[in-house]
PATIBA-434144 format. One record per residue: x, y, z of N, C-alpha, C in turn; residue in three letters. Coordinates in steps of 0.02 Angstrom, whole numbers, padded with zeros to 5 digits, always signed. Example, Ala and Ser with C-alpha at 12.3 -4.5 7.8 and 13.67 -1.06 7.14 Angstrom:
BEGIN
+00660-00284+00390+00615-00225+00390+00660-00165+00390ALA +00642-00112+00354+00684-00053+00357+00645+00002+00394SER 
REM end
This chain:
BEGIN
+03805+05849+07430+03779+05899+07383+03787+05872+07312UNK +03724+05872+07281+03731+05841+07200+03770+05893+07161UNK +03800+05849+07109+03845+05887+07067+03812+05911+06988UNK +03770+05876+06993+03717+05875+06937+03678+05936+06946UNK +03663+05949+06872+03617+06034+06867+03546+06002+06902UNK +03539+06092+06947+03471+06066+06971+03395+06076+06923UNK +03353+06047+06952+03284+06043+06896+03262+06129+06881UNK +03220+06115+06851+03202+06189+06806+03156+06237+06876UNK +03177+06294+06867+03149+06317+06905+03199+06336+06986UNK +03248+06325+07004+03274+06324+07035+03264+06298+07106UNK +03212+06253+07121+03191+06230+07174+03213+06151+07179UNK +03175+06126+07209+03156+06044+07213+03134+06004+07158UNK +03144+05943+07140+03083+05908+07075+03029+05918+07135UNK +02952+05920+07057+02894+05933+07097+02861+05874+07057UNK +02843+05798+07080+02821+05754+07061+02731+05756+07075UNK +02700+05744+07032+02621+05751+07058+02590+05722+07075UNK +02608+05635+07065+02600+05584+07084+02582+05553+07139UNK +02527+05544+07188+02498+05528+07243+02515+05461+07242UNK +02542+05434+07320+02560+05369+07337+02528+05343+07401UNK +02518+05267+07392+02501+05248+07472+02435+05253+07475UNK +02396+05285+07547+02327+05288+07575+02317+05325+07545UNK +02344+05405+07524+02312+05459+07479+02307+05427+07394UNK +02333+05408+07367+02302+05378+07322+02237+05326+07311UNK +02241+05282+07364+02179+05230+07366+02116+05282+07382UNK +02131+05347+07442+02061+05372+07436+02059+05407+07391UNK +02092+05406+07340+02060+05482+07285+02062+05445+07227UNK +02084+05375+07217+02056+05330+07175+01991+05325+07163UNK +01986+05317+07245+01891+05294+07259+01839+05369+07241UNK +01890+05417+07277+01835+05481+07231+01830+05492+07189UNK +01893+05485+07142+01860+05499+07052+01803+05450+07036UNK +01802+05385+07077+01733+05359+07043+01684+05376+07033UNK +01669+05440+07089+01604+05483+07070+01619+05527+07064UNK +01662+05570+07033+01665+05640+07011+01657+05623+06931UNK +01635+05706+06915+01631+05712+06847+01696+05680+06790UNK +01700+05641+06721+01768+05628+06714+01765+05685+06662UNK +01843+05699+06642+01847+05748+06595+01899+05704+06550UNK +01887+05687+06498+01926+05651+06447+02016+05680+06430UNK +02050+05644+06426+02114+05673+06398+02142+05635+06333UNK +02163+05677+06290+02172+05621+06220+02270+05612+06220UNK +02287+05574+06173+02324+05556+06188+02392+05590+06205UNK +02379+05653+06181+02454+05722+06175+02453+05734+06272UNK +02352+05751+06278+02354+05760+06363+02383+05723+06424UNK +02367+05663+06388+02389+05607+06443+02464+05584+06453UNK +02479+05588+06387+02558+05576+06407+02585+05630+06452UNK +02573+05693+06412+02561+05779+06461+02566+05756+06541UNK +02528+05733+06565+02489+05708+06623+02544+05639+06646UNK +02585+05611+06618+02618+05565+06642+02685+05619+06654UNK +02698+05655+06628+02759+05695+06625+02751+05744+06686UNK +02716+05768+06707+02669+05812+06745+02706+05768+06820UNK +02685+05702+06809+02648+05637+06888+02728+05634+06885UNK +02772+05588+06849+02849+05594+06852+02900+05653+06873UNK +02873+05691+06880+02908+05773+06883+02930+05805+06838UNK +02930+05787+06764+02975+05802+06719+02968+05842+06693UNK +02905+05894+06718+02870+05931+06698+02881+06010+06755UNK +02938+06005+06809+02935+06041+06868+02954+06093+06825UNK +02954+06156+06862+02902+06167+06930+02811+06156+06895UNK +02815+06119+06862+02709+06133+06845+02686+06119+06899UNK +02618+06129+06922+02587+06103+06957+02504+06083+06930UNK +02497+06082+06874+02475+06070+06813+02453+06085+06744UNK +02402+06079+06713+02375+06110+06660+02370+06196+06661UNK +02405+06227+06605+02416+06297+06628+02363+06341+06618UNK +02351+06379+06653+02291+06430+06625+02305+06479+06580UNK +02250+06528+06568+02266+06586+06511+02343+06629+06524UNK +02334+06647+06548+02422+06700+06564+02455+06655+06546UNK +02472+06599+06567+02534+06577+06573+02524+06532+06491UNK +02465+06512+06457+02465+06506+06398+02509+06554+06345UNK +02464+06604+06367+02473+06667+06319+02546+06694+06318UNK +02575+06690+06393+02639+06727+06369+02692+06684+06351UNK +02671+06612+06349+02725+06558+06351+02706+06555+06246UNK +02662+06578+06225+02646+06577+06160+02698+06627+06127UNK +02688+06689+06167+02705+06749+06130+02795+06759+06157UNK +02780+06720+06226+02866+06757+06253+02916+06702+06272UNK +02887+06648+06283+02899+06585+06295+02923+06591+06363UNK +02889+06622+06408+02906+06610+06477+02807+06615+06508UNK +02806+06590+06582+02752+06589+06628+02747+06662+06632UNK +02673+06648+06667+02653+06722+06689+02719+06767+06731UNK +02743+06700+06783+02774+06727+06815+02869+06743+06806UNK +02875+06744+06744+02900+06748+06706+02972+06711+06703UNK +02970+06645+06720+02994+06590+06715+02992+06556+06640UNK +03054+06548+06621+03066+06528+06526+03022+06461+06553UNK +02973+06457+06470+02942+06375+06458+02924+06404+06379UNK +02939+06334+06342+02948+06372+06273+02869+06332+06229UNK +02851+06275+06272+02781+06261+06248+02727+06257+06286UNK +02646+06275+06269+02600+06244+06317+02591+06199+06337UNK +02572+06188+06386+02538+06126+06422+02487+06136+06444UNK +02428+06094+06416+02361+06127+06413+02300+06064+06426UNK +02252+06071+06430+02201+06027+06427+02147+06045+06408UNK +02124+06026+06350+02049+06055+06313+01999+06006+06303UNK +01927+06021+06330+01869+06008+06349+01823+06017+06285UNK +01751+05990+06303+01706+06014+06251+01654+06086+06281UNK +01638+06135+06237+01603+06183+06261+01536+06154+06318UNK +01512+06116+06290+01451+06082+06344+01479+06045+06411UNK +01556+06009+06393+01558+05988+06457+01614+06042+06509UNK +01608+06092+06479+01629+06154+06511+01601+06175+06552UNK +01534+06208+06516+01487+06238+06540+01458+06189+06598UNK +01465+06131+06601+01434+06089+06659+01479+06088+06723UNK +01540+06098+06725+01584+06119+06786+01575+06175+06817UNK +01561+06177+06877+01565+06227+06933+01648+06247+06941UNK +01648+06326+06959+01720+06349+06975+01725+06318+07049UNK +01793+06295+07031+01778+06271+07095+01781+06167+07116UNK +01767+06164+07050+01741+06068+07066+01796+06024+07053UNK +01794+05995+07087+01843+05942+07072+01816+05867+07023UNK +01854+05878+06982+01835+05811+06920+01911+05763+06922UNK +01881+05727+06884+01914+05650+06858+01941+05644+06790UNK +02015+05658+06785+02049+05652+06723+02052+05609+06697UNK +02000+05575+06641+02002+05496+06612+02039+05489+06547UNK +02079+05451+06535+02121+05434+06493+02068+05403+06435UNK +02064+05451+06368+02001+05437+06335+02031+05363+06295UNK +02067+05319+06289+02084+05268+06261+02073+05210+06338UNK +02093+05206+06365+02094+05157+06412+02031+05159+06460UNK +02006+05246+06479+01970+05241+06524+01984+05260+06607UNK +02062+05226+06606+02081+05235+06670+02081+05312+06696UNK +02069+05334+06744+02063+05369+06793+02148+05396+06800UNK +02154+05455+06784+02239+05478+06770+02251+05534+06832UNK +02202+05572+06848+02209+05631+06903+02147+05653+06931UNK +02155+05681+06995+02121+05736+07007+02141+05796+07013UNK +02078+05850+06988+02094+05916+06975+02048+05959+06984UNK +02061+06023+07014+02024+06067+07048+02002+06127+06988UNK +01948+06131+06974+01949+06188+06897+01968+06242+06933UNK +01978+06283+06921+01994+06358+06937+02005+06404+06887UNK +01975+06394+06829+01994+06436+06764+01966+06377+06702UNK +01922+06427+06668+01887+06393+06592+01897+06438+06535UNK +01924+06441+06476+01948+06486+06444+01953+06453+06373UNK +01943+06503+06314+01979+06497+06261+02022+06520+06238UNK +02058+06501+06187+02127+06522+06164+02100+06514+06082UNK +02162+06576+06060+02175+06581+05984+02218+06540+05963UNK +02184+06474+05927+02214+06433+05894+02283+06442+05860UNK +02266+06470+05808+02297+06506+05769+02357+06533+05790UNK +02342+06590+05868+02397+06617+05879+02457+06564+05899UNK +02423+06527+05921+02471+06466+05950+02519+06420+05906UNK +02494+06416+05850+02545+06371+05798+02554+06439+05762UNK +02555+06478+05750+02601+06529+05692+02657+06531+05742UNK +02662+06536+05832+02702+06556+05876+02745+06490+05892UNK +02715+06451+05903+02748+06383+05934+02793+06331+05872UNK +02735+06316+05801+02754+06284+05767+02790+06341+05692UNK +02756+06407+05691+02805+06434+05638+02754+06435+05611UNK +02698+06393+05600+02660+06387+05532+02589+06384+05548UNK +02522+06403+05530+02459+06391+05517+02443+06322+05477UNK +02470+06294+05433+02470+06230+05382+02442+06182+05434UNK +02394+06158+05402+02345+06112+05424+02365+06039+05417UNK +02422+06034+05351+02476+05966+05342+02514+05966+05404UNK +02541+06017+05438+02584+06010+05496+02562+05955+05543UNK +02583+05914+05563+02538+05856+05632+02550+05902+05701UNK +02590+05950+05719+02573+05950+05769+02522+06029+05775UNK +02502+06068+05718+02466+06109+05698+02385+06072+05699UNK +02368+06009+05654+02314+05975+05644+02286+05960+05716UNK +02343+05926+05782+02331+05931+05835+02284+05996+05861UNK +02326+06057+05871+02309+06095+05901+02251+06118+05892UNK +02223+06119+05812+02163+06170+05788+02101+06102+05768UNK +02133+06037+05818+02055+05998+05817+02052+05959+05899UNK +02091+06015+05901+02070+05998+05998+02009+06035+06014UNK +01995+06027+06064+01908+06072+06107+01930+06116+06110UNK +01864+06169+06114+01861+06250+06117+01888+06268+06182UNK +01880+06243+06240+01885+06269+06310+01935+06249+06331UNK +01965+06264+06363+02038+06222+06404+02035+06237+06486UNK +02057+06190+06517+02026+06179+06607+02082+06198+06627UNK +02093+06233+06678+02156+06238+06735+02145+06226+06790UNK +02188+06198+06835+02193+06204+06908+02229+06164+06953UNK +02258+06151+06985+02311+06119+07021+02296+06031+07026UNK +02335+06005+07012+02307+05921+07003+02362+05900+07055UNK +02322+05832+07047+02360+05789+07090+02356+05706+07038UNK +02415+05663+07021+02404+05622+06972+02407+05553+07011UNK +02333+05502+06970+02344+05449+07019+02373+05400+06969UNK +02403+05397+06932+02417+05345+06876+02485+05380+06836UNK +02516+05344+06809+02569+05356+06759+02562+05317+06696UNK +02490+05288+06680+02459+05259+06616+02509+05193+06603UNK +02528+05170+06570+02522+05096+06537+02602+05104+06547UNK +02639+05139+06552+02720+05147+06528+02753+05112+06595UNK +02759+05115+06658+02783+05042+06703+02781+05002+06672UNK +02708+04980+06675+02708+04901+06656+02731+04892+06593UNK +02719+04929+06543+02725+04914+06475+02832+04920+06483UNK +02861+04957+06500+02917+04967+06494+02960+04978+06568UNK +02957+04912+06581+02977+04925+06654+03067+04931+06668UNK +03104+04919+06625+03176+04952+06618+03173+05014+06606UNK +03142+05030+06549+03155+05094+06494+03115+05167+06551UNK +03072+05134+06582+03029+05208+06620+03070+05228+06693UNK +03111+05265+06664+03155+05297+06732+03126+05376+06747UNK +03095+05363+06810+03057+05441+06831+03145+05493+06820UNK +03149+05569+06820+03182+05579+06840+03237+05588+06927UNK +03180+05586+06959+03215+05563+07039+03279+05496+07017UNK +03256+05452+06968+03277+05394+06971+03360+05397+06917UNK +03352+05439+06878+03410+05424+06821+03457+05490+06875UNK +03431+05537+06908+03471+05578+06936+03510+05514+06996UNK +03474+05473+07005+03514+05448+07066+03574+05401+07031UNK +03540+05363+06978+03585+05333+06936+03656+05359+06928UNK +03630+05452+06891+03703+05466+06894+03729+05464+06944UNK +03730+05475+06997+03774+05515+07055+03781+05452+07062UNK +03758+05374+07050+03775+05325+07082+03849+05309+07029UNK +03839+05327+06968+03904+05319+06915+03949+05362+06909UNK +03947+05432+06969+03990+05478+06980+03981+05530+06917UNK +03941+05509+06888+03919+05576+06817+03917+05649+06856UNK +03924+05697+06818+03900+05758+06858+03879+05810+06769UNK +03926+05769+06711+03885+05806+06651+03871+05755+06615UNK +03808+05757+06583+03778+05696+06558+03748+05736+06495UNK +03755+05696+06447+03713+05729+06367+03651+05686+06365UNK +03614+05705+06368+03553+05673+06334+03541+05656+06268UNK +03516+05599+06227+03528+05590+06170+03432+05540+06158UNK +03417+05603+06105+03346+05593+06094+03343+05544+06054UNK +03289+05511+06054+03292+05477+05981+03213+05439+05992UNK +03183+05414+05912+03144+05391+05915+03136+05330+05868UNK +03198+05314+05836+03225+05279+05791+03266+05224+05841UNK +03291+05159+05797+03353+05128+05820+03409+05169+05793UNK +03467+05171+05836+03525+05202+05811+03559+05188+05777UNK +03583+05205+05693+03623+05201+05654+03697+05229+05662UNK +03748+05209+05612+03809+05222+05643+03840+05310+05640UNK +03766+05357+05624+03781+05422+05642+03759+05438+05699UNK +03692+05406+05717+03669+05411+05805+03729+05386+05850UNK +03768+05346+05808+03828+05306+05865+03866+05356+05883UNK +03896+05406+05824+03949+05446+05794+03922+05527+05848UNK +03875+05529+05861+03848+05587+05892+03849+05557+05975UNK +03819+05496+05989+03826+05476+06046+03893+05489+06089UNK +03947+05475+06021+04023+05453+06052+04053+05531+06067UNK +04022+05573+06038+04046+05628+06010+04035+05638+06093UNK +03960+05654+06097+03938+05671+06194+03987+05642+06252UNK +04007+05556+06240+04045+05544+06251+04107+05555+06291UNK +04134+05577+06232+04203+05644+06227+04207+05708+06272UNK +04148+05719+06285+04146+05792+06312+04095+05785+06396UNK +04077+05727+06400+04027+05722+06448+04043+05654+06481UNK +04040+05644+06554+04037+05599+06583+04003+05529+06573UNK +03951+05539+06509+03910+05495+06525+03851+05521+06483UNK +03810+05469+06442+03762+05492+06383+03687+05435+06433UNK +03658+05491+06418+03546+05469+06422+03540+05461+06372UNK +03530+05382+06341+03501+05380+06251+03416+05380+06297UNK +03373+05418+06263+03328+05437+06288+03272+05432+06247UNK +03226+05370+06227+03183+05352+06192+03111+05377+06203UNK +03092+05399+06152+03015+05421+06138+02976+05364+06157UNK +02936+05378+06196+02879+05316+06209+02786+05309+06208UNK +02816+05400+06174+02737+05427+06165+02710+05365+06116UNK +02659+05418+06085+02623+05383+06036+02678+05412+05967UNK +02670+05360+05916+02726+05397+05865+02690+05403+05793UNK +02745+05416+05733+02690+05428+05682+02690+05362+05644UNK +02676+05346+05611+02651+05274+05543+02708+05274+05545UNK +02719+05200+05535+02784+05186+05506+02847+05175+05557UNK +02857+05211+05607+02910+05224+05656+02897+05134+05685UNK +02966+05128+05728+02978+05058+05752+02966+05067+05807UNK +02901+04976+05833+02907+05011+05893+02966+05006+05941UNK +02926+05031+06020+03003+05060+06061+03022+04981+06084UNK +03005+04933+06082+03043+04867+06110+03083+04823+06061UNK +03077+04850+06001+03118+04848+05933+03184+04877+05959UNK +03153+04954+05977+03213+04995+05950+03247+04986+06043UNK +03246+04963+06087+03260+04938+06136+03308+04878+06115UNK +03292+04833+06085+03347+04779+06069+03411+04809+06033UNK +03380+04841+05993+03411+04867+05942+03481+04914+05975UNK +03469+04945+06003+03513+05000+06041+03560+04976+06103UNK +03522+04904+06141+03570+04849+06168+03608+04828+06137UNK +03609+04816+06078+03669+04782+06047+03697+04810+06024UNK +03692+04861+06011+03745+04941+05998+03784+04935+06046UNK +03742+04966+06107+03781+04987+06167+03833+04934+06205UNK +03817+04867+06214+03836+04814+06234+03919+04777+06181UNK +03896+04811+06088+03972+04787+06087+04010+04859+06050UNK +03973+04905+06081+04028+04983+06043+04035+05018+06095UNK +04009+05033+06147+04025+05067+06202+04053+05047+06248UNK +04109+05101+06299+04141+05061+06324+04088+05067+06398UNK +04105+05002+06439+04032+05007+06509+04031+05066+06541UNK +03979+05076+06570+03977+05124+06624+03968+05183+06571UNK +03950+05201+06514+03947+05287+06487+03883+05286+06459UNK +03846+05229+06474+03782+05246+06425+03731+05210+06478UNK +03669+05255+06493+03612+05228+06508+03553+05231+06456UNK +03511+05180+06440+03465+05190+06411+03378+05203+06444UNK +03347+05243+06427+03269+05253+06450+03237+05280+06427UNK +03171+05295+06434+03137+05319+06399+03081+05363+06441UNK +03032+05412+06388+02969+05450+06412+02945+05467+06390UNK +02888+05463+06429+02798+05463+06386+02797+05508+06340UNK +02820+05566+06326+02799+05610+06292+02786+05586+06228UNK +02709+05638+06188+02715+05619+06110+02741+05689+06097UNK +02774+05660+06026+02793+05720+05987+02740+05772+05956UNK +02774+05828+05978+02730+05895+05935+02756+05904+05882UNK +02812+05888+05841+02866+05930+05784+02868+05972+05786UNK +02860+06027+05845+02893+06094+05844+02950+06124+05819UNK +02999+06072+05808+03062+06105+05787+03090+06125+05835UNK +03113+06193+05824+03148+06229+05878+03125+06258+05937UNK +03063+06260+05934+03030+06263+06021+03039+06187+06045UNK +03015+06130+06014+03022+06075+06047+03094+06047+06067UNK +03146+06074+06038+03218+06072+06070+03218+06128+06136UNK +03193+06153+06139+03200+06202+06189+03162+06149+06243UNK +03108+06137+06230+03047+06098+06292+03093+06044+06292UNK +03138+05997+06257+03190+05920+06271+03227+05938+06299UNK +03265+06008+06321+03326+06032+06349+03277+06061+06427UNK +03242+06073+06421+03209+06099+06489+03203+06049+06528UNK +03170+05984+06515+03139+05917+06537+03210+05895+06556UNK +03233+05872+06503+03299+05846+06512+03340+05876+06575UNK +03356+05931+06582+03369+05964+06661+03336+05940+06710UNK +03259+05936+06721+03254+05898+06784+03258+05832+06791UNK +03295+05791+06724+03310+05710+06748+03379+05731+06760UNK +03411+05778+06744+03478+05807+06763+03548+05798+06737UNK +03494+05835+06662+03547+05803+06604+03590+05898+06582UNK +03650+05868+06603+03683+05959+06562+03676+05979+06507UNK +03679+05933+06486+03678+05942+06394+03624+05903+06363UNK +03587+05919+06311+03553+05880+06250+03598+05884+06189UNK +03600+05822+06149+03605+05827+06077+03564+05850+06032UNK +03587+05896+05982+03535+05940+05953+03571+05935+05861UNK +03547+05879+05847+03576+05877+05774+03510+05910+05717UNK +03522+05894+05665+03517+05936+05606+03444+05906+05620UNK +03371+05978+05607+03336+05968+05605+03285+05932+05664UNK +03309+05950+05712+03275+05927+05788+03212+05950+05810UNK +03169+05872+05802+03112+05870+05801+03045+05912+05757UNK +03096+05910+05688+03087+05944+05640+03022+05873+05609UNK +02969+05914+05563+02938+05868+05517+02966+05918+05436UNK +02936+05858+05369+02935+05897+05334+03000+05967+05308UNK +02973+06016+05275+03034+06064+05268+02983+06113+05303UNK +02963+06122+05354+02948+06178+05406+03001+06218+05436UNK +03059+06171+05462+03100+06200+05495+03163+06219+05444UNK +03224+06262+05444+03289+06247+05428+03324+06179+05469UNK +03375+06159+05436+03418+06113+05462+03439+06134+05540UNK +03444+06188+05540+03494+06200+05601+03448+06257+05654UNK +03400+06289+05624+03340+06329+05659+03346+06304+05726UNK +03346+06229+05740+03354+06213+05844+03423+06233+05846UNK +03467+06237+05821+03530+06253+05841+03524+06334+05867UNK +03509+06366+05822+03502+06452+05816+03448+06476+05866UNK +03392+06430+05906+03347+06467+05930+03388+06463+06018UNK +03424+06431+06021+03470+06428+06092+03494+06500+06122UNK +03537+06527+06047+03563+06581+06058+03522+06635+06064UNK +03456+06643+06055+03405+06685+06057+03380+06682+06140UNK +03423+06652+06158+03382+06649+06229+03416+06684+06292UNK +03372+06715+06340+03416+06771+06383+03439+06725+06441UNK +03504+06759+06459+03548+06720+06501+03498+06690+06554UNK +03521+06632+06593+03483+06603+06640+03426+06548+06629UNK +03409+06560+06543+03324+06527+06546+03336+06457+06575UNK +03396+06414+06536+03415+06359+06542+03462+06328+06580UNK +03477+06298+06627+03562+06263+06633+03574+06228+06598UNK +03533+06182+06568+03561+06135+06504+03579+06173+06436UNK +03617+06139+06402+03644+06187+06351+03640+06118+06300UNK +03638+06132+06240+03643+06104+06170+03714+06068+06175UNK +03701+06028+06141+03790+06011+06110+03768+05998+06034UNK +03787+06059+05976+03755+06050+05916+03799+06024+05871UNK +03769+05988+05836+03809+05923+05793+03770+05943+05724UNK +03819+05938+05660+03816+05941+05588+03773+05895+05579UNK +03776+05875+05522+03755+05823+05480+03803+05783+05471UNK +03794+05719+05474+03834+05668+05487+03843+05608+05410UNK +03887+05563+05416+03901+05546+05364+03942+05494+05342UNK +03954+05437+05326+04003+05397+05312+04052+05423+05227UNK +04119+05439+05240+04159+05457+05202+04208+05409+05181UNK +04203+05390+05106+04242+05331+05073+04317+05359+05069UNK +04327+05404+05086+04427+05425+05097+04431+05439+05154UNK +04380+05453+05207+04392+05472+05284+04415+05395+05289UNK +04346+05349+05264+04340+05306+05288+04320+05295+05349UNK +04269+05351+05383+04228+05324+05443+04182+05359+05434UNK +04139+05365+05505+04085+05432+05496+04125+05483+05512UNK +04093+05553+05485+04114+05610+05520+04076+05644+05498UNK +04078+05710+05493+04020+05762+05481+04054+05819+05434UNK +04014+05877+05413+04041+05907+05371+04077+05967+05385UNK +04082+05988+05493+04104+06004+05504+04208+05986+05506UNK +04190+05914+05485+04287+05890+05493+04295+05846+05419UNK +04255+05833+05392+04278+05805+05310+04284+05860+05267UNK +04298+05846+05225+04350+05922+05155+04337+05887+05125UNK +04280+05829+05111+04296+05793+05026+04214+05809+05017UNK +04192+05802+04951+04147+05835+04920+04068+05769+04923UNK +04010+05761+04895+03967+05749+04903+03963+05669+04873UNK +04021+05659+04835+04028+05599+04798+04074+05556+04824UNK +04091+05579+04882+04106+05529+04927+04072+05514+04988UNK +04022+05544+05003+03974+05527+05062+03904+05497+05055UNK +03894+05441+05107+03849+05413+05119+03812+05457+05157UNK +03757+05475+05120+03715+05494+05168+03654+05447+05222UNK +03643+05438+05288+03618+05395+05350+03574+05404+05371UNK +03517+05374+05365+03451+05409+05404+03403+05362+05407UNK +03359+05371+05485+03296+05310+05493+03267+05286+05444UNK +03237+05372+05404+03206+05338+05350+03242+05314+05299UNK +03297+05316+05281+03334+05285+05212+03340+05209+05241UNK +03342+05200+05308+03363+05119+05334+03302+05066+05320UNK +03247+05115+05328+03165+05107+05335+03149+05041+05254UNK +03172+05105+05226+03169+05126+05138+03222+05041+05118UNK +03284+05024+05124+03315+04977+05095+03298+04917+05129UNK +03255+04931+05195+03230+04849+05217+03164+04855+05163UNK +03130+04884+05175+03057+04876+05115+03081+04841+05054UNK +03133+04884+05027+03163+04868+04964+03212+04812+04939UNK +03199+04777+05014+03246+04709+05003+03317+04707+04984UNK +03327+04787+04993+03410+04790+04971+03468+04774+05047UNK +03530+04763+05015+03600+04744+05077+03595+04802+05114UNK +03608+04792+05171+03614+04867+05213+03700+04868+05204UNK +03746+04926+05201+03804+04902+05187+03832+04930+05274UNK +03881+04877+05292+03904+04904+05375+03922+04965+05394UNK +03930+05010+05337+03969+05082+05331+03879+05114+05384UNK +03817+05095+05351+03754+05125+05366+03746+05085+05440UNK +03747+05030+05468+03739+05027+05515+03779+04949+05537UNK +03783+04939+05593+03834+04893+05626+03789+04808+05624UNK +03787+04786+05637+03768+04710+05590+03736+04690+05642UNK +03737+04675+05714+03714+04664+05763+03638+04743+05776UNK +03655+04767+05747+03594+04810+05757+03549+04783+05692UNK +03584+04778+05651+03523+04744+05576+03515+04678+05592UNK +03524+04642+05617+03519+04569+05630+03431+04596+05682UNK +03444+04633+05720+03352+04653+05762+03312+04658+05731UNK +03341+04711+05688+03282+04754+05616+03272+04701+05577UNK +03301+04644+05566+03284+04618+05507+03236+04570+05517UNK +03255+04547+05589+03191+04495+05625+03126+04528+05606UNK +03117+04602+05653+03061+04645+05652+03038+04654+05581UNK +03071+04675+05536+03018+04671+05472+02994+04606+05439UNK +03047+04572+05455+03031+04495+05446+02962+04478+05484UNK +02964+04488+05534+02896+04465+05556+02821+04502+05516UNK +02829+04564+05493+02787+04605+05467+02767+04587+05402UNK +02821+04549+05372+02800+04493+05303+02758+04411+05313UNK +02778+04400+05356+02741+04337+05380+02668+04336+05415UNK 
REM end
């Protein structure tokens, strides 16, 4: 009997992913079925879906379970899910589907052939209602608002079946651990509470300071890398892959840290999207997420701590994973280490303040990184990587 929390939903993982002879023949049928394009928020959607990480879905949601997951953040059937998962079409190639037909989910960048799916529901939704509810805001600056209100009018539902997991195997064949796979991991390292630790950055010595913190309280930490698509500027993930090896390899002690990653792109929801990292995160069979200042926050949309506060808003049961919420973090010239502002007493003129983008900011600027900001074997990666970006 696993000791590990079970996946969302209280059942089985529900992977969508077709293997073997049933995949080769339904390869060969999407060749002639209608295709229906997916852009890039869908498809990763659709890799998360095929992995299970997405259970209990059984795919793209229809109206009810849109609408009340907008307004209440649970399914029709009134199961907590705190964001949509959706797939939107063009009005003409709507109107060209029969109820009823089975089409071909094409990955509008590659082309490849991602699922088959049975329509059973064509519908529109209030834009609008959806980001004042999900993201807080209507603002058209928002990225994951600009998403929503220049997607297609119609959105498709109906039970899929996925023949692909898009470019992320091959492209990342360490880092892509289905959840079936990191759950076995643990139980193979005797974990039974594990923190998950998000990130989309290389880790600086406050990501270390939060890692260690999980550490402390948990059997065993998921540094758990974004592998979606990301925004300008961000490093990519085989950067921030070296980068986090040589962290882990000379600051951790063995056996407490796995590293991996998943498809998902970011929405910046803020505090719904900590809710959807703590849901997911349960069916790779993680107890805990780290939930520091401003999680999956863009911009000043969110408060600092808004993902911290929207946990407690939630009615007993929604989750088994729980937060582990962490301050703002900090290197202190009389602590003399990191700590946060929950355990330092000294005032603002003694703290370093640490962050992707400030690390971003002093490589551009050709300035010393000082070791207090990050550990030397992690800047020795970064410095290659921008180095190459000058040459």
């Amino acid at each position: 009997m696993s000791k590990l929390v079970g996946p969302h939903g209280g059942g089985a993982l529900a992977p969508l992913l077709l293997e073997g002879e049933a995949r080769v023949a339904a390869l060969e049928r999407a060749a002639r079925l209608r295709a229906v394009p997916l852009s890039s928020r869908e498809s990763s959607d659709l890799v998360m879906l095929a992995m299970g990480a997405y259970t209990p879905l059984q795919g793209f949601m229809g109206h009810d379970d849109w609408r009340r997951v907008c307004l209440e953040m649970k399914l029709a059937n009134g199961l907590f899910w705190p964001i949509p998962i959706t797939l939107s079409c063009s009005q003409e190639l709507a109107d060209s589907i029969a109820d009823g037909e089975e089409v071909a989910l094409v990955d509008e960048e590659t082309g490849e052939a991602m699922a088959l799916m049975t329509v059973e529901e064509k519908y529109g939704i209030d834009r609008e209602l959806e980001c004042r509810e999900v993201f807080r805001t209507s603002d058209g600056e928002h990225p994951g608002v600009a998403k929503v209100m220049s997607q297609a009018p119609v959105n498709l539902a109906g039970p899929l079946r996925a023949l692909s997991e898009g470019i992320f195997p091959a492209t990342y064949p360490r880092l892509f651990l289905r959840p079936a796979e990191t759950r076995r991991r643990f139980e193979e390292l005797g974990w039974s509470r594990v923190a998950a630790f998000q990130t989309r950055n290389p880790m600086h010595r406050s990501h270390e300071y939060l890692a260690k913190v999980a550490v402390e309280v948990c059997d065993g930490v998921l540094i758990h890398q974004v592998l979606g698509k990301l925004k300008a500027g961000d490093i990519p993930a085989e950067v921030r892959t070296r980068a986090i090896d040589a962290l882990v390899e000379n600051y951790f002690v063995a056996g407490t840290v796995i590293q991996a990653g998943y498809p998902i792109e970011m929405r910046y929801a803020g505090p719904r999207e900590a809710l959807l990292h703590a849901l997911f995160r349960q069916n790779f069979g993680c107890s805990h997420l780290v939930v520091g200042r401003d999680h999956a926050g863009v911009g000043d949309y969110y408060g600092p701590y808004d993902a911290h506060h929207i946990f407690d808003e939630l009615e007993p049961g929604s989750l088994e994973t729980v937060p582990l919420k962490m301050d703002v973090t900090f290197y202190c010239d009389v602590c003399l280490g990191t700590t946060s502002s929950r355990t330092c007493p000294h005032d603002e003129s003694h703290r370093l303040a640490i962050s992707g983008t400030r690390l971003r900011a002093m490589f551009a600027a050709g300035e010393t990184v000082p070791p207090e900001f990050s550990r030397p074997e992690v800047l020795a990666v970064l410095k290659d990587y921008y180095g190459s970006l000058d040459s």
